[in-house]
Each structure stands twice: as C-alpha cells, then as structure tokens.
Legacy VTK file of the C-alpha trace (Angstrom):
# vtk DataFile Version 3.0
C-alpha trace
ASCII
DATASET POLYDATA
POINTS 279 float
35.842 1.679 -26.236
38.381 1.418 -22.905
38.105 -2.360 -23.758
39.309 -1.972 -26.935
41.993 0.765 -26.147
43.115 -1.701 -23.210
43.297 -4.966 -25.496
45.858 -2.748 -28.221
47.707 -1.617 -25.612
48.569 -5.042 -23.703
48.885 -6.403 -27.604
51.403 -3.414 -28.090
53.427 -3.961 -25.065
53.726 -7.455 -25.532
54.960 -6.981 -28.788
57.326 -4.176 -27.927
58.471 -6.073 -24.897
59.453 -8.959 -26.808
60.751 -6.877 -29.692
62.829 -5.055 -27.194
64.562 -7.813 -25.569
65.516 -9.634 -28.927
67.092 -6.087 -30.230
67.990 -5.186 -26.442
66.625 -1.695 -27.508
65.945 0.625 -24.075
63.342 2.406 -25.956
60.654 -0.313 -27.215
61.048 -1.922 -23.823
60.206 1.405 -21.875
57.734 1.719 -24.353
56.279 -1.593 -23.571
55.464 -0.595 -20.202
54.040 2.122 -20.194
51.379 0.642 -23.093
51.236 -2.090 -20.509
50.577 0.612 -17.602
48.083 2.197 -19.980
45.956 -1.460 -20.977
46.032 -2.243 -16.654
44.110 1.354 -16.124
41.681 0.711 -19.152
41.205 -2.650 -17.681
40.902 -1.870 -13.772
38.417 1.186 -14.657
36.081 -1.335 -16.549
32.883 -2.394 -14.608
29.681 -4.025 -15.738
26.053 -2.553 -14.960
22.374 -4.666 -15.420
19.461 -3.078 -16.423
17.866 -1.185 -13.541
21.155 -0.560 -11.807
23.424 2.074 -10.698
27.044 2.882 -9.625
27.934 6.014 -7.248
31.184 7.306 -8.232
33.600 8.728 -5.236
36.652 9.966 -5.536
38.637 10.326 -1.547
35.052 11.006 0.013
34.042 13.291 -2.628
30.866 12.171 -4.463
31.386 12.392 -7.995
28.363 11.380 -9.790
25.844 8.352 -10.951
26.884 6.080 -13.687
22.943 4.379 -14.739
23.694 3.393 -18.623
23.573 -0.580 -18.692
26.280 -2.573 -19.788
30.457 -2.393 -19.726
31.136 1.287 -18.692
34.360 2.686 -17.613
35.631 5.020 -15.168
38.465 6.394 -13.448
40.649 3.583 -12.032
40.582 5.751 -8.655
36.802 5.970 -8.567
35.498 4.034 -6.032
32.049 2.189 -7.456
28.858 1.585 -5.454
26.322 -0.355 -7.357
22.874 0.584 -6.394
19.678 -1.186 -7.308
17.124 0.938 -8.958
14.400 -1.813 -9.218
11.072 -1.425 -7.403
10.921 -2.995 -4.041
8.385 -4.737 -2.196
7.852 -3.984 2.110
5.534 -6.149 3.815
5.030 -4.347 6.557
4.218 -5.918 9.994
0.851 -6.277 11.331
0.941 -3.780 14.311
-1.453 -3.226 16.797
-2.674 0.312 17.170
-5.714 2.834 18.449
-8.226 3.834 15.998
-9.578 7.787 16.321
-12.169 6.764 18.492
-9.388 4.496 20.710
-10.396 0.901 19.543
-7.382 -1.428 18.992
-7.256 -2.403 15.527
-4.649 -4.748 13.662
-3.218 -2.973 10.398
-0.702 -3.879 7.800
0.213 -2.819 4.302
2.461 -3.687 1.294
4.414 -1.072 0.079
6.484 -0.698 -3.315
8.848 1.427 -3.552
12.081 1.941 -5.597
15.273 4.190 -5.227
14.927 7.672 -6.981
18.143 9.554 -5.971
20.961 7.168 -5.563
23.297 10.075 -3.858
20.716 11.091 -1.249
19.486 7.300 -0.491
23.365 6.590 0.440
24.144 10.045 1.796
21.710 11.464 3.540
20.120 8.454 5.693
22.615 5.651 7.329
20.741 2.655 5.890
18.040 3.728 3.306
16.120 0.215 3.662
16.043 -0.098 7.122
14.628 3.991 7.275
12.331 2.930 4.802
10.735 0.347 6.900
10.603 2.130 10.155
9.118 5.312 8.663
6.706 3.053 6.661
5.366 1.784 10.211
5.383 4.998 11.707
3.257 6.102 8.677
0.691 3.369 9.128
0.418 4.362 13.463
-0.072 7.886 12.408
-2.593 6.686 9.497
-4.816 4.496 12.077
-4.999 7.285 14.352
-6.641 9.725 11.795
-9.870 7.525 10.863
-11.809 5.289 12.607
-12.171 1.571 12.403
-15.982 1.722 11.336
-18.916 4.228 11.147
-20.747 5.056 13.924
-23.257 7.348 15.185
-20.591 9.668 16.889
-19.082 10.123 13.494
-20.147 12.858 10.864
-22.038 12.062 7.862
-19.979 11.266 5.370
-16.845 10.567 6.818
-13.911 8.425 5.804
-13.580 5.335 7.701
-10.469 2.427 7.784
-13.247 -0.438 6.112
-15.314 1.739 4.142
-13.234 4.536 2.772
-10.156 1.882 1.321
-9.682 3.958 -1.695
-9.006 7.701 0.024
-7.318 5.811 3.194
-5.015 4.397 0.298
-4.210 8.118 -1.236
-3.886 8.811 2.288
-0.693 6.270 3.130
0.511 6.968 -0.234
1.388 10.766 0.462
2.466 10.418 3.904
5.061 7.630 3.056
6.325 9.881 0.209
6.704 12.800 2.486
8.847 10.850 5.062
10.689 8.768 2.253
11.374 12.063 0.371
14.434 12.376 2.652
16.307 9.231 1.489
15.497 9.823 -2.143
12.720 6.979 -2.535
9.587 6.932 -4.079
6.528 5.547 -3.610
4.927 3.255 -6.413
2.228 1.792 -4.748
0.649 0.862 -1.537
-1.899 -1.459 -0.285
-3.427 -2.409 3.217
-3.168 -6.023 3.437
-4.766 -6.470 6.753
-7.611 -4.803 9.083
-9.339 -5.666 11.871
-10.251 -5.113 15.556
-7.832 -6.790 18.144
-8.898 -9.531 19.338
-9.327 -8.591 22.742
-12.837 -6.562 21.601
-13.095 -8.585 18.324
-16.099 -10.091 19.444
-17.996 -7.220 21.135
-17.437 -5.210 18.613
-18.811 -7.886 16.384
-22.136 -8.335 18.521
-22.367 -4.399 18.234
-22.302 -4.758 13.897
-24.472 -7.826 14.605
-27.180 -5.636 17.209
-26.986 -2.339 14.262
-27.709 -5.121 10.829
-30.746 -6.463 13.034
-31.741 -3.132 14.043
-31.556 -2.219 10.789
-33.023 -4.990 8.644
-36.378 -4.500 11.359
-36.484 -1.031 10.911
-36.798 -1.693 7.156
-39.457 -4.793 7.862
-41.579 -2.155 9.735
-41.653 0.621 7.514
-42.510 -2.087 4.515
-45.149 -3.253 6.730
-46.835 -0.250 7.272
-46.896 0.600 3.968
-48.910 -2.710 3.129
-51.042 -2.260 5.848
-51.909 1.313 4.505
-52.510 0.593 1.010
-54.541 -2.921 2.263
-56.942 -0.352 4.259
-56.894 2.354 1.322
-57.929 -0.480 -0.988
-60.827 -1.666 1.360
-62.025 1.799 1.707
-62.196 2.614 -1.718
-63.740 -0.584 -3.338
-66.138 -0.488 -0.698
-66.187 -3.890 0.080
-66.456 -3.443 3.878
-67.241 -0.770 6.403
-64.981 -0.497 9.165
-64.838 2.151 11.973
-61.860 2.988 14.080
-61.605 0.426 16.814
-62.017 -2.172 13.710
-59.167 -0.585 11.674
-56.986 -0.731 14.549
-57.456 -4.169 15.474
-57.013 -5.106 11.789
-53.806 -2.716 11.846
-52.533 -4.849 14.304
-53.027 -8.089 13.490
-51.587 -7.276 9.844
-48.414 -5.685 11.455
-47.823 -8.876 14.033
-48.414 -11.306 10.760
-45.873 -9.187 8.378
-43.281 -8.277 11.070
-43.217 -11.609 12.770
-40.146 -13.643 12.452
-41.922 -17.079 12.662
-45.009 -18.476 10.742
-48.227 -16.770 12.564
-51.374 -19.395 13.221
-54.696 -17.949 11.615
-57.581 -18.023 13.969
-61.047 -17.835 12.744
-62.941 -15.609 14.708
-67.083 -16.693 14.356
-68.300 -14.299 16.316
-68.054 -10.379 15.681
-65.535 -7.959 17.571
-67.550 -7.108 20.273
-69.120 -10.311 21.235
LINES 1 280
279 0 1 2 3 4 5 6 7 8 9 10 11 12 13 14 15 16 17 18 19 20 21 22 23 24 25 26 27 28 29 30 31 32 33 34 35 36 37 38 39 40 41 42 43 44 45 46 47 48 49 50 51 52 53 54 55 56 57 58 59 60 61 62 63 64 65 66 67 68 69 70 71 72 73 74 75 76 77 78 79 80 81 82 83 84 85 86 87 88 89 90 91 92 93 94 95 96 97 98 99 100 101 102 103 104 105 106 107 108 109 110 111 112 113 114 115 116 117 118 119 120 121 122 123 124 125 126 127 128 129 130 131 132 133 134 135 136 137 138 139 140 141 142 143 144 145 146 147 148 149 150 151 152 153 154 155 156 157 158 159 160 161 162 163 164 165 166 167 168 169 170 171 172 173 174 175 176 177 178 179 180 181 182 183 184 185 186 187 188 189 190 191 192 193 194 195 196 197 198 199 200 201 202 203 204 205 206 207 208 209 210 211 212 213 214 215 216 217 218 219 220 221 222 223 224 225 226 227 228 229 230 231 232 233 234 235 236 237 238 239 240 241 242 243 244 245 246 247 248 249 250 251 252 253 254 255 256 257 258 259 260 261 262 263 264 265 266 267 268 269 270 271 272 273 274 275 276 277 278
C-alpha cells in the first residue's frame, strides 16, 4: 500500500511541478514538493522481508517492536531495521576432552539445532547471541559428561544411565540443559544429537582390554553354566534308563571329563580307556 501511495505521489509532484513552472503558479509548485516529500518517506520506509525472517524496529535506542510478515512491509522512515534470521541453525560442536563421573577421559561432541525464538532478547539481552550459544552449548556438554559415566561397571547401581548405553535419556538430558542456559538469549532448542564418544586415547586401549577381559569372562561364565546343565541331564538320563550303574567316584570322573570336553576351547582327543577305573 506505501508503494502505491509513494508511486501517486512522485506521479503527482511531477505533474504539479511541471504544471507549475509552465503557469509559474507558487501553489502547484509548493504542492509538488511536498507530494514529492511525501512519495521519498513512503519510499525510504519500504523494506523487503524472506520467509523465516525478521526486522527489530528502534527508534533513538528505544526498541519498538518485531516486524515477521514476509514480503514488502513498511515502516517509519526513522525506524532503524535489524533483520534477524529466524531459520533453524545447525552447531557442530567441538570434540572436547572431558572426565566422566567415575574420572575417565572421554572425547564428546554433539550437533545441536537451534533457531531464534525472541528476536528482542537474542539482540538485547546477550552481546552476540551465536557466539553465547556456542560457548554455553560446550559448557552444557562438560557439565553433561560429568553426570554419567562412560560405561557400566560394577561400582555403578543397577540400572543406571550410562554415556554408551543410555543415548536416548543422555539425549533428553542435553536437550533441557541447553534450553535452560539458551533461555536467556531467547533461543530454542530443536534438536540435539551426540555425534561422537569415546575414551581418550591415552586409556583407549586399557580400557578396551578391560571390555575385552568382562565379554570373555562373560561368554565362559555362560559356557559353564550350559555345561553343567548337560552334564546333569546326561547323568539324570543314565540313571533313569538304567543303562549303567555308576557310584560316586565314577560320576565324578565322568563329571569331569564331560565338563573339560564341553568347556574346552580347542578340539579334545578321545582316549579309550580298556581297562576299568581302578585298574
């Protein structure tokens, strides 16, 4: 509409203006400029905005308002206009070296997106809303690593939330701390993801021997108990059908030699024994 108003008006003046000086009339010609004062403050208060995008309005330091309807707006000539992104944002946040609870140096990173919320508070209340964006977002992740621990572990409670094995409430973790210290420049939190975990190197590989020693342990400790399950339902079987009579020092030499043949980790050699137990 300001457009429009502004195109009459220089089409007006011009008109009047040259009207004026062929009749040498004082009154079109004053009237020609102030319709062509009127067109150059519809034209110098036009601006354009994209979708997704903003303008803060100040007038002398005062903040006025937020202009966030796309296309040609217009404002007061005197307005001065800050455009102001209001698309979502990607931070890839460093990978930084910090402590686990239990003390471990671990590597951690994330990816963060985030987008402006309140335009007057991101440019008012914080000095540089990006740059307080990415140094709370590290302080965040430090305070984050601290809380859990890398791994689970035998010091740790049953149950509880770990870095690798709890990703999902570690996640909903980051998430709410980052919006409580971005809450303060007016930015919100779409999404965040860790993009990187793992011990530092400098204990990379003992801790790697240690995950190696517990799967061994545990894979054995599952051979075992399998193994003594076969060995008791081999001797129940026996026993019931009958089909031979064995007393206690036989049933524990037979115990035995099933348990070295089913918990062995290499092929076991059969040896044919022609005489009897005792001889």
């Amino acid at each position: 509409m300001a457009a429009v108003v502004g195109i009459v008006l220089a089409l007006g003046a011009v008109y009047a203006f040259t009207t004026g000086v062929e009749a040498t009339g004082p009154v079109l010609f004053l009237g020609s400029l102030l319709m062509g004062l009127g067109a150059a403050l519809c034209f110098t208060g036009l601006f354009m905005l994209q979708p997704n995008e903003s303008a803060i309005l100040t007038l002398f330091g005062k903040y006025i308002g937020t202009d966030r309807s796309e296309g040609l707006r217009w404002a007061f000539p005197l307005y001065v206009k800050r455009r102001l992104s209001l698309r979502a944002r990607n931070f890839n946040a460093p990978t930084l070296k910090v402590n686990d609870k239990r003390g471990n140096p671990v590597e951690i990173s994330a990816a963060i997106v985030w987008r402006v919320r309140d335009t007057a508070q991101a440019v008012f209340e914080v000095d540089d809303f990006e740059r307080y964006v990415s140094i709370q977002a590290e302080a965040a992740l430090r305070h984050l690593a601290a809380q859990y621990a890398y791994d689970e572990g035998e010091d740790l409670s049953a149950g509880e939330t770990t870095l690798r094995a709890g990703m999902d409430a570690v996640v909903d973790a980051l998430k709410c701390e980052l919006q409580e210290r971005f809450e303060a420049a007016g930015v919100q939190v779409l999404d965040a993801k860790l993009t990187h975990l793992a011990y530092a190197p400098e204990i990379a590989q003992v801790m790697l021997r240690r995950q190696q020693a517990e799967a061994i342990i545990s894979a054995r400790a599952k051979i075992v108990h399998g193994a003594v399950s076969m060995v008791e339902t081999a001797l129940k079987g026996l026993s019931e059908r009958g089909i031979v009579e064995l007393d206690d020092e036989r049933k524990a030499a037979m115990v035995s030699n099933l348990l070295v043949v089913l918990c062995s980790d290499k092929e076991t050699q059969p040896i044919v024994n022609t005489g009897t137990l005792y001889n």
